[in-house]
C-alpha positions as a LaTeX table, in Angstrom:
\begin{tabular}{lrrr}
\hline
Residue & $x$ (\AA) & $y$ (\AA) & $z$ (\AA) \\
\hline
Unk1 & 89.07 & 71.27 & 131.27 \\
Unk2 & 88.64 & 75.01 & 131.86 \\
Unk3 & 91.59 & 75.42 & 128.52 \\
Unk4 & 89.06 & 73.13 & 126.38 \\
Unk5 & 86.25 & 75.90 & 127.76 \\
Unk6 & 88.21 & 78.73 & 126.49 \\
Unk7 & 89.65 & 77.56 & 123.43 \\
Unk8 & 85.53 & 75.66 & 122.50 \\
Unk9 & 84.40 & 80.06 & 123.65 \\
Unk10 & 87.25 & 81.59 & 121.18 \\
Unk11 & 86.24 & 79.22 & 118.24 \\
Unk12 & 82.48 & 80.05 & 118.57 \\
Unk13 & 82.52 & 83.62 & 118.82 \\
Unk14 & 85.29 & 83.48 & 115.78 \\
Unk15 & 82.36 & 81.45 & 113.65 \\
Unk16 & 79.45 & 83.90 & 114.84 \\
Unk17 & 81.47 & 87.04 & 114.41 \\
Unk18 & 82.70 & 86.11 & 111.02 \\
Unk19 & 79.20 & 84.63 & 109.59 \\
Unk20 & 77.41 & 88.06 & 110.62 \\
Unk21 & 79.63 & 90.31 & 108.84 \\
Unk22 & 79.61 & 88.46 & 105.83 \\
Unk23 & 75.42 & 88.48 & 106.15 \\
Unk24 & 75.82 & 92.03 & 106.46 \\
Unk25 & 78.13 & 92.95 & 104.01 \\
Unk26 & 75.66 & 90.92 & 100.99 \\
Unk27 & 72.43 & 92.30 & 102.60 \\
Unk28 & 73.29 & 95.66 & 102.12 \\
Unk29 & 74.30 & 95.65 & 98.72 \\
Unk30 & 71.43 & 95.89 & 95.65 \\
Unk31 & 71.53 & 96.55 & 91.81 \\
Unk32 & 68.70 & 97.80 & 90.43 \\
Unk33 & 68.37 & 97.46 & 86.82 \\
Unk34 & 66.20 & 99.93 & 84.35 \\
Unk35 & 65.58 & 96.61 & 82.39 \\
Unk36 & 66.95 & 92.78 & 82.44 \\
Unk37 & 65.89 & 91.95 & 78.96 \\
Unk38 & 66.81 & 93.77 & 75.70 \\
Unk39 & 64.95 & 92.86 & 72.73 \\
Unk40 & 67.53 & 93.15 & 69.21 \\
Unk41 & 64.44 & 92.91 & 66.81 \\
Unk42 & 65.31 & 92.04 & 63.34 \\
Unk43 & 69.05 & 91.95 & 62.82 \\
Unk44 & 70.78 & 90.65 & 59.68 \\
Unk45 & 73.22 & 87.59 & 60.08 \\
Unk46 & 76.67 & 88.95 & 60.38 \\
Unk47 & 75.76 & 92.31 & 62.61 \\
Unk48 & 77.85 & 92.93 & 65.99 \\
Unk49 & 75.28 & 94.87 & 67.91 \\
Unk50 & 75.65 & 96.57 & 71.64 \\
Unk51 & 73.07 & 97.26 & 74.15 \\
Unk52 & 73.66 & 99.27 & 77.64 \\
Unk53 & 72.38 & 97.44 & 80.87 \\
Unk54 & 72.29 & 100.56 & 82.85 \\
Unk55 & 71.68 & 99.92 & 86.61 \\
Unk56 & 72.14 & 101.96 & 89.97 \\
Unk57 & 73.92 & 100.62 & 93.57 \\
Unk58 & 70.47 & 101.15 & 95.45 \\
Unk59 & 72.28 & 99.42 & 98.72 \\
Unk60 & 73.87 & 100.93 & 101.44 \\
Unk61 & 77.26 & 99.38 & 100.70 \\
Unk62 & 79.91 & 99.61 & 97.72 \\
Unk63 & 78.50 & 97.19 & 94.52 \\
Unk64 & 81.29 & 94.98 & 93.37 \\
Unk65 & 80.70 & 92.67 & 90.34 \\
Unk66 & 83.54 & 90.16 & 90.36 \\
Unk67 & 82.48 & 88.41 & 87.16 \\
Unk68 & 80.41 & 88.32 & 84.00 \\
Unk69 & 79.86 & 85.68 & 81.73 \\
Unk70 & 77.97 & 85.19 & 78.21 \\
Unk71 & 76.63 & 82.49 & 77.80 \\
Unk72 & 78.45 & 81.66 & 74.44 \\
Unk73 & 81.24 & 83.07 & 72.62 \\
Unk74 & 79.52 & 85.53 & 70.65 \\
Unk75 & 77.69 & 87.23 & 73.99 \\
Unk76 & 80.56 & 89.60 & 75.29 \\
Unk77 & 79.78 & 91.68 & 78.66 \\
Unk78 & 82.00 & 94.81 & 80.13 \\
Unk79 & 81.19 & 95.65 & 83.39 \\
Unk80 & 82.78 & 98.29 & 86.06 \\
Unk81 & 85.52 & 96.93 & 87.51 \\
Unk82 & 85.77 & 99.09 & 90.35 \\
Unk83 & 83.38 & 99.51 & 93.43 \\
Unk84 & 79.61 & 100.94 & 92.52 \\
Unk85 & 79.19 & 103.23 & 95.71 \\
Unk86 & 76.03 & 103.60 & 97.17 \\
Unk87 & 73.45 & 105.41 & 94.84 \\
Unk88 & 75.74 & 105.22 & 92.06 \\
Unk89 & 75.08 & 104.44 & 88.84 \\
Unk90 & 76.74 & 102.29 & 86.67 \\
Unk91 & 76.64 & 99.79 & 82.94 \\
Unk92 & 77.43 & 96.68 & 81.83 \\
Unk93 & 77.59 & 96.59 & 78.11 \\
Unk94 & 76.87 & 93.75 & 76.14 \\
Unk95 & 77.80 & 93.05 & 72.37 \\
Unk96 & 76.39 & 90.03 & 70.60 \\
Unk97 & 77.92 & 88.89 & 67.04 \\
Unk98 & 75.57 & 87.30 & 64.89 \\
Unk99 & 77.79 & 85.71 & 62.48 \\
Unk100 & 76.85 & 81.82 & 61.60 \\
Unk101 & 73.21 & 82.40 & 63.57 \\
Unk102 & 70.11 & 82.42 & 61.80 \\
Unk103 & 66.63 & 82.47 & 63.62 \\
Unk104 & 65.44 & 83.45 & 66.89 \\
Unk105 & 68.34 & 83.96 & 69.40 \\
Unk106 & 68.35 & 84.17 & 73.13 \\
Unk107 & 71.56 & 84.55 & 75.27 \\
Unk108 & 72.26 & 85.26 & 79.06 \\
Unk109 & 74.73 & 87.20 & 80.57 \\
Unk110 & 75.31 & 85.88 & 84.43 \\
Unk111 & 76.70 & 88.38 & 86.42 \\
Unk112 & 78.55 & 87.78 & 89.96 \\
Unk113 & 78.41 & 90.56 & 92.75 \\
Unk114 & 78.28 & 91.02 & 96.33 \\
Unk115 & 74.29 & 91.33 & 96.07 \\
Unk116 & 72.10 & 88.93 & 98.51 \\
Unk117 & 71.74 & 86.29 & 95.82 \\
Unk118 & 75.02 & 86.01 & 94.59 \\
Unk119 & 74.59 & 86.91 & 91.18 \\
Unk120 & 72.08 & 88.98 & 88.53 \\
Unk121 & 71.02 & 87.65 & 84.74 \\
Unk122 & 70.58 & 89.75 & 81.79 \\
Unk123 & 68.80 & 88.58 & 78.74 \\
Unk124 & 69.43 & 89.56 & 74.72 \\
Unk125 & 66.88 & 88.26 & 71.90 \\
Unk126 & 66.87 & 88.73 & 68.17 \\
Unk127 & 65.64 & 87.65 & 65.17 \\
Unk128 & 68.66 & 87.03 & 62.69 \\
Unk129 & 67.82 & 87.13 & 58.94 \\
Unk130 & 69.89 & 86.33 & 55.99 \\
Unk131 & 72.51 & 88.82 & 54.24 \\
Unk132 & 69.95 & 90.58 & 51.60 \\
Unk133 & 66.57 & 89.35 & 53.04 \\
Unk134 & 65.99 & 92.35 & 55.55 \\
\hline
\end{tabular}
């Protein structure tokens, strides 16, 4: 009875210690973005343009973004792939290719990090015209 105690003890305070450090570890991590949402304009169909997400650690623990994903093909992120200290800054560059796309555009970028809810979105629009119409 009293080894069923012990072992029940060791595998409760292994659970509680190892759910409160992860808690920690994600609530004291932020990025802080100057903007979430770049506007293209007018682009013609065809143009590869780039826009600079440029955001700061504003947490009290290293940043780390594990993962960034467009939301199609033609959405392509870079982000740091080391550790954002604390108060650091740091961007995550996005190109978009408008080849084949015509019209209003909107695409996503989803990125994962060690921030409290998992992951941040950033947002691209344009308007894409025909080759000669701009």
């Amino acid at each position: 009875m009293n080894k069923r105690i012990s072992l029940l003890s060791i595998v409760v305070l292994f659970v509680m210690t190892t759910s409160c450090k992860k808690e920690n570890v994600t609530s004291e991590t932020e990025m802080t973005f100057e903007t979430q949402k770049h506007d293209f304009g007018t682009i013609t169909q065809g143009d590869k343009v780039v826009f600079d997400f440029k955001f700061k650690n504003t947490g009290k623990s290293d940043l780390v973004i594990t993962d960034a994903k467009g939301s199609c093909g033609c959405t392509i992120p870079e982000y740091p792939k080391e550790p954002v200290a604390p108060g650091a800054a740091g961007i995550v560059k996005v190109s978009f290719n408008s080849a084949g796309k015509i019209g209003e555009n909107s695409k996503s970028v989803v990125l994962s990090a060690n921030v409290p809810e998992g992951k941040k979105i950033l947002y691209i629009q344009s308007n894409i015209v025909p080759k000669g119409t701009k």
